[in-house]
Each structure stands twice: as structure tokens, then as C-alpha cells.
MARBA-3410 file (N, C-alpha, C, O; in Angstrom, 1 decimal):
108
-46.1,-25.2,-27.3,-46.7,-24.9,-25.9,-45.5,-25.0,-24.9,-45.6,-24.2,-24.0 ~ -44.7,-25.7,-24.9,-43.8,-26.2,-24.3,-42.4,-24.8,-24.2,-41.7,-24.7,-23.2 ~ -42.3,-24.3,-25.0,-41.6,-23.1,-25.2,-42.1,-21.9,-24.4,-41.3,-21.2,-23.7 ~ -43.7,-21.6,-24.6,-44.7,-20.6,-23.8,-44.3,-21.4,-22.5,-43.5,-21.2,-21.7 ~ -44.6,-21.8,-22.5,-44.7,-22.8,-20.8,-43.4,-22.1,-19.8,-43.4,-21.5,-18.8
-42.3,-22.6,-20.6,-40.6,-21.9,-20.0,-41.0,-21.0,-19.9,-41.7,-20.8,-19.0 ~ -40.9,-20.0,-20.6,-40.8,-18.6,-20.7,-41.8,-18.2,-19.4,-41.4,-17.4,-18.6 ~ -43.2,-18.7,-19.4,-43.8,-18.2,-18.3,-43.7,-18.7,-17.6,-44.8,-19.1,-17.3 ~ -42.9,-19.2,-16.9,-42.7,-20.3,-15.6,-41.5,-19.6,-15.0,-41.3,-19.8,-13.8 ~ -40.7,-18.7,-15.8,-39.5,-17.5,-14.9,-40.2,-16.7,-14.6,-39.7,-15.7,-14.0
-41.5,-16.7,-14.8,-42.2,-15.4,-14.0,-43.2,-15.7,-13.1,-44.1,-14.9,-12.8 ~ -43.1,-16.8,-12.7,-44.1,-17.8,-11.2,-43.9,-16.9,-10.4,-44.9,-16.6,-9.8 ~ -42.9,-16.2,-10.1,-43.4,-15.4,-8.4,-44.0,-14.1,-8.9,-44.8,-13.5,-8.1 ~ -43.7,-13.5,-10.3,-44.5,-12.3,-10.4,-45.9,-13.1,-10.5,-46.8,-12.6,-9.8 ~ -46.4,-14.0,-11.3,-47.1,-14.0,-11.1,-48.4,-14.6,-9.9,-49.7,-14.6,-9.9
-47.4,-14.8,-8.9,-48.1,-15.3,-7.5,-48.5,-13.7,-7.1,-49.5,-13.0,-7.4 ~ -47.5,-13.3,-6.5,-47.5,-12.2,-6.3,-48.9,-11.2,-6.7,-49.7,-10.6,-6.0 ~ -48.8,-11.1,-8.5,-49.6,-10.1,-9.0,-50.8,-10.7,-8.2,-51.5,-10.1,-7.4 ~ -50.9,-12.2,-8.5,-52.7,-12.5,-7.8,-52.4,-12.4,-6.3,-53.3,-11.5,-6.1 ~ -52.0,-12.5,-5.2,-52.0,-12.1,-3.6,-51.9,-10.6,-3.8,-52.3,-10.1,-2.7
-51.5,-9.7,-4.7,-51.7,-7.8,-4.5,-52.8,-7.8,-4.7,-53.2,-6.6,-4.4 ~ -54.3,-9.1,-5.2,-55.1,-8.3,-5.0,-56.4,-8.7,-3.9,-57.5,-8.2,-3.8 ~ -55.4,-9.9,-2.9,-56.2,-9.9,-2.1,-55.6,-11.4,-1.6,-54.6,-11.7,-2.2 ~ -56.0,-12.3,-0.5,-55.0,-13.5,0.0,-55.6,-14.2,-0.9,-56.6,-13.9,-1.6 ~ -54.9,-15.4,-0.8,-55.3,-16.8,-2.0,-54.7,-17.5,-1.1,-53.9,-17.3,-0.2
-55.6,-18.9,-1.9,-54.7,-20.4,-1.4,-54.5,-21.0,-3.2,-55.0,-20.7,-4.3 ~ -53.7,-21.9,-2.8,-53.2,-22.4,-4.2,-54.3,-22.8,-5.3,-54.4,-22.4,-6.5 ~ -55.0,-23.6,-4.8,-56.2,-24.2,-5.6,-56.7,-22.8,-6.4,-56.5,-22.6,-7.7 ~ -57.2,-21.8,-5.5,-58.0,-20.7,-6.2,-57.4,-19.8,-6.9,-57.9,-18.9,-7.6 ~ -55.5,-20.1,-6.9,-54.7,-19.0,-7.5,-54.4,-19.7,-9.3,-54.1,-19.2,-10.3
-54.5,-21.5,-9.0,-54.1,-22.3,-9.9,-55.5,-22.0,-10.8,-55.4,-21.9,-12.1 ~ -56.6,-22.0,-10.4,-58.0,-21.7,-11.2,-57.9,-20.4,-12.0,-58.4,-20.1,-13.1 ~ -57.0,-19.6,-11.2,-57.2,-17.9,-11.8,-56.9,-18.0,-13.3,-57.4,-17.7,-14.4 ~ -55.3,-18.5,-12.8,-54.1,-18.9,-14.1,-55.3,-19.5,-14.8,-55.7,-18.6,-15.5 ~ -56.0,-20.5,-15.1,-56.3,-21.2,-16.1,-57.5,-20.3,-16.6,-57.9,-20.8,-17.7
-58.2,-19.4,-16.3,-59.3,-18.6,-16.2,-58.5,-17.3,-17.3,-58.8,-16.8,-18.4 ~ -57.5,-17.2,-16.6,-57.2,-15.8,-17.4,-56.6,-15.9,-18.3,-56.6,-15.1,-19.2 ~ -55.5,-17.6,-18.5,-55.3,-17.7,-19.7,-56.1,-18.6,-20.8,-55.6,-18.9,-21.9 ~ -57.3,-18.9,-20.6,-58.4,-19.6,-21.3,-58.0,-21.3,-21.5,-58.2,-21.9,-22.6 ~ -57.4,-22.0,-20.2,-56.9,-22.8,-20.0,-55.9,-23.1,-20.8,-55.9,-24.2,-21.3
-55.2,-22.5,-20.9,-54.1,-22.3,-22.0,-52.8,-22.6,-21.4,-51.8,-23.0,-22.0 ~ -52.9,-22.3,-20.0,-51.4,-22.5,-19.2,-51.8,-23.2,-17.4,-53.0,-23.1,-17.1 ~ -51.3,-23.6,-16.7,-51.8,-24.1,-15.3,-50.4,-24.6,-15.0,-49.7,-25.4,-15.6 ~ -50.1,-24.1,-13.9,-48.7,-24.6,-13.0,-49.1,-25.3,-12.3,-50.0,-25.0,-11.6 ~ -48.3,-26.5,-12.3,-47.5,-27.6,-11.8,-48.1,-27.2,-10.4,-48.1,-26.0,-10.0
-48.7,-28.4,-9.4,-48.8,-28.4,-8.0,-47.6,-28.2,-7.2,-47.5,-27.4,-6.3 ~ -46.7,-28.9,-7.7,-45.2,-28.7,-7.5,-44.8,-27.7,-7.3,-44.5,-27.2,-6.2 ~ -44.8,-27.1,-8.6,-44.0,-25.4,-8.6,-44.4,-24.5,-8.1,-43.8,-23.5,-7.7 ~ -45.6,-24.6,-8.0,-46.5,-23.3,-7.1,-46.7,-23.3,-5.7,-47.0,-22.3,-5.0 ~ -46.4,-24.6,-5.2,-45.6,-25.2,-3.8,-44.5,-24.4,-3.4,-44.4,-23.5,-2.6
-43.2,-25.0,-4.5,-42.3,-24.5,-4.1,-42.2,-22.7,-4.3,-41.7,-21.9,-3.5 ~ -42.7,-22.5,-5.3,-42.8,-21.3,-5.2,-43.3,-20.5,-4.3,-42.7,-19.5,-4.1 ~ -44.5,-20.9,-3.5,-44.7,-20.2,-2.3,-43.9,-20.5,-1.2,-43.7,-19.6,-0.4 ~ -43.4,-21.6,-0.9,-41.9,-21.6,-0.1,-40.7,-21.0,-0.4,-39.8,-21.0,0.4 ~ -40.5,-20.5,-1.4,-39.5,-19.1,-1.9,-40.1,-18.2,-1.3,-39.5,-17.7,-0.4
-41.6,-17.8,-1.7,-41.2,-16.4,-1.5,-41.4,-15.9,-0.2,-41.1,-14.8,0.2 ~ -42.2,-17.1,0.8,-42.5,-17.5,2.2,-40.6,-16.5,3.1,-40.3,-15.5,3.7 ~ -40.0,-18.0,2.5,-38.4,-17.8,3.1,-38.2,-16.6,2.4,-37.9,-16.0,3.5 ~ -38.1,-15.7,1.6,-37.4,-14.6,0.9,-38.3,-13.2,1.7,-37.7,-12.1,1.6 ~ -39.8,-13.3,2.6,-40.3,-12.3,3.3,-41.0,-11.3,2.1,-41.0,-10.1,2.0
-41.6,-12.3,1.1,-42.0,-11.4,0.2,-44.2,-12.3,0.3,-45.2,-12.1,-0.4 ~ -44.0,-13.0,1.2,-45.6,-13.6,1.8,-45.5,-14.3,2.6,-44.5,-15.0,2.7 ~ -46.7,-14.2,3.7,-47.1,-15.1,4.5,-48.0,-16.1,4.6,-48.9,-16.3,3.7 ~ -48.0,-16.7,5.6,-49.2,-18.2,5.0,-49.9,-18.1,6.6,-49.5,-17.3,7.5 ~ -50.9,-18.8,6.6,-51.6,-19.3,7.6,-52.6,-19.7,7.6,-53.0,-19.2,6.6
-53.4,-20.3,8.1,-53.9,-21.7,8.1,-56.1,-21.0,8.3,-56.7,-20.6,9.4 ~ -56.5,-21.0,7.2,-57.9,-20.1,7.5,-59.2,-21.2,7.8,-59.1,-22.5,7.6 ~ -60.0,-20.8,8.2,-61.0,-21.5,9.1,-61.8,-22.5,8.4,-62.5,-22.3,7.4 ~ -61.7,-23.4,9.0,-62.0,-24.8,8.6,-63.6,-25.0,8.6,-64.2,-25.8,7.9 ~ -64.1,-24.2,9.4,-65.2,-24.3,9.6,-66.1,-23.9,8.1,-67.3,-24.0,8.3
-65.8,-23.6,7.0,-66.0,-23.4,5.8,-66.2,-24.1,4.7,-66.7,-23.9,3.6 ~ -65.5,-25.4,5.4,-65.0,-26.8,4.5,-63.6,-27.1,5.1,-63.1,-27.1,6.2 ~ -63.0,-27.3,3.6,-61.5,-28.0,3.7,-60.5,-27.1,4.6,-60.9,-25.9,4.7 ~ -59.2,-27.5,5.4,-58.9,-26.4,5.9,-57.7,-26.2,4.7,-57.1,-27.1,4.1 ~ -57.6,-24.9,4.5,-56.6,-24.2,3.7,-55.5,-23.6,4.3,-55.4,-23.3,5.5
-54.3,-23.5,3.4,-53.3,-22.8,3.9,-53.5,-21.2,2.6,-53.5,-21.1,1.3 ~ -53.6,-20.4,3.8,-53.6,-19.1,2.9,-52.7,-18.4,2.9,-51.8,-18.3,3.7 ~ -52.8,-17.6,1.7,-50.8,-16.7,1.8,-51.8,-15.3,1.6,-53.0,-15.0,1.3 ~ -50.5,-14.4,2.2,-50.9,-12.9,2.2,-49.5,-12.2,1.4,-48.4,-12.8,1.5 ~ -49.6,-11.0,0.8,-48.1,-10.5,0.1,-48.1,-9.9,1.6,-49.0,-10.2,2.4
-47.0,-9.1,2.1,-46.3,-8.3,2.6,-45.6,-7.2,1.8,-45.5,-7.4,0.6 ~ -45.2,-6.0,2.3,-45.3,-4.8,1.9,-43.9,-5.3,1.1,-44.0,-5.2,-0.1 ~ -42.7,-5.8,1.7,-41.3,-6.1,0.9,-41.9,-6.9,-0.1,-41.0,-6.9,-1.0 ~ -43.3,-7.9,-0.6,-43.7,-8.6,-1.5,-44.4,-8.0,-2.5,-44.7,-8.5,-3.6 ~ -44.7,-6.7,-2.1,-45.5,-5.6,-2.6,-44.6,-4.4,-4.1,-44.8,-3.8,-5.1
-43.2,-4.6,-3.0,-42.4,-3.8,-3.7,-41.4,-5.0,-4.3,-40.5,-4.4,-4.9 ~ -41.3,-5.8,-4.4,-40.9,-7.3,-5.4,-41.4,-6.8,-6.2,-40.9,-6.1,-7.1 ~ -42.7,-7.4,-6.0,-43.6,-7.7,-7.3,-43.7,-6.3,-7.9,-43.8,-6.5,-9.1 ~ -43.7,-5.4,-7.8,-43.9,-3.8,-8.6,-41.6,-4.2,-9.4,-41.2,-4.2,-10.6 ~ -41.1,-4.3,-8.5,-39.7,-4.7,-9.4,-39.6,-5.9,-10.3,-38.9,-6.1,-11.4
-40.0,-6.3,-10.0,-40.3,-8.3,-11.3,-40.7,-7.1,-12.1,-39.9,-6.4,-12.6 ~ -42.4,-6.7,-12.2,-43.0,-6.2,-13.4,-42.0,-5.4,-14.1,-41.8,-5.7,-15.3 ~ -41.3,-4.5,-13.4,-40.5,-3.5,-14.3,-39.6,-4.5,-14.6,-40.2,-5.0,-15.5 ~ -38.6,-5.3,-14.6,-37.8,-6.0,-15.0,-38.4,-7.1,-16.3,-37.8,-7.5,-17.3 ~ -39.6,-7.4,-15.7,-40.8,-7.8,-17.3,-40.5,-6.9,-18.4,-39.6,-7.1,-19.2
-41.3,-6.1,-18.2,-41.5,-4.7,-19.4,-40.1,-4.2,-19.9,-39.9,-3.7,-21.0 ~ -39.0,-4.5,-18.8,-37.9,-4.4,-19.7,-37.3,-4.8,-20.5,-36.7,-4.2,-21.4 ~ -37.4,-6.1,-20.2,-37.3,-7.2,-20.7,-38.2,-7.4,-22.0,-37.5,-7.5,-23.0 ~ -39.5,-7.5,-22.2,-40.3,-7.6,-22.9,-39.3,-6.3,-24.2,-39.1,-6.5,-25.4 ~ -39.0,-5.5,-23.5,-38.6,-4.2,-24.9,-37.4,-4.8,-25.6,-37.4,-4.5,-26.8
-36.4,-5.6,-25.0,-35.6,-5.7,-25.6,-35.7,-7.0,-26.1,-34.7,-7.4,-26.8 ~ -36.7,-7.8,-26.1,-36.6,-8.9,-27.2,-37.6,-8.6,-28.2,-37.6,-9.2,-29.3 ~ -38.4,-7.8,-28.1,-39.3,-6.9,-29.1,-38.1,-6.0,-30.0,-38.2,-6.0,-31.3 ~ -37.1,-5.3,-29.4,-35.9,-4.6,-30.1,-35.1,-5.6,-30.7,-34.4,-5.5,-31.7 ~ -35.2,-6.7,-30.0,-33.9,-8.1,-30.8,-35.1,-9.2,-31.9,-34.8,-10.2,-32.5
-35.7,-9.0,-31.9,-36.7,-9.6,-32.9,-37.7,-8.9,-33.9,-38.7,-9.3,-34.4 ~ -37.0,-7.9,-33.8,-37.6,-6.8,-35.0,-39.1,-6.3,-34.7,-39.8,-5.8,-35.7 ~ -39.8,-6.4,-33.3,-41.1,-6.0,-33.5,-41.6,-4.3,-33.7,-42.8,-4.0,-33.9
END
């Protein structure tokens, strides 16, 4: 597990990203997705998904802001941006590229 874990942990901003392309998130509900889609199989670190949205905050690839409290807890919510839009469409292709060539170096 520990091996899967690295390997998907170089792809934390694609996969912030993929979940804010399909609509804004706060961390809580993006960290639920991860464990939802991978059948609790994977969940990042409060830590890293922190800093990670402080990357891609500073890098102009999302924005955050603070959504109405009047709902409950107050949240900090992120939005992608169009430069976060065309990131994340570049991570994926650099994925799939990648994905080909250790599929070609491991005989799949």
C-alpha cells in the first residue's frame, strides 16, 4: 500500500484539480470523494491536501473563499480557474503518457 500511496501522491494536484473541474469543493468533501472512489482504499493526508491547495492557490491554477456559514461550519471553498483548467487537461496528458511508457518498460 505504501508504494500505491507514492505513486498517487505525485498526482495530488491532478487530482484536486480533476474534482474542482467538476464543480467548487472544500477539503472535507474532496477528501470523502478520494475515499468513495477509491473504496477507501486511498485518503490524503490533511496535511498534503492543505498544502496542496496552497500550491496551486500561489501557482493561479484555484481560488478559495470563505462560503456561508449560515449552513453550519464556515468553510474555505476553492474554485479551478481557466489557467487551472488547462493544468489539469496537461497533468492528465502527462499521466497517460506516462502511464504508456511504464506499461512499454514493464512489458504490459
Amino acid at each position: 500500500m505504501s508504494i500505491t500511496s507514492d505513486l498517487i501522491r505525485g498526482h495530488t494536484d491532478t487530482i484536486i484539480l480533476a474534482h474542482l473541474s467538476r464543480g467548487n469543493s472544500y477539503g472535507y468533501e474532496i477528501n470523502k470523494a478520494i475515499l468513495t472512489a477509491t473504496g477507501r482504499r486511498y485518503e490524503l493526508k490533511e496535511a498534503t491536501l492543505y498544502t496542496a491547495f496552497r500550491r496551486l492557490e500561489e501557482a493561479g491554477c484555484i481560488v478559495s473563499y470563505w462560503g456561508d456559514e449560515t449552513t453550519g461550519a464556515r468553510r474555505r471553498y476553492y474554485a479551478i480557474t481557466p489557467y487551472g483548467r488547462e493544468t489539469h487537461t496537461r497533468l492528465v496528458a502527462e499521466w497517460q503518457e506516462a502511464r504508456e511508457l511504464i506499461a512499454a518498460l514493464i512489458g504490459e
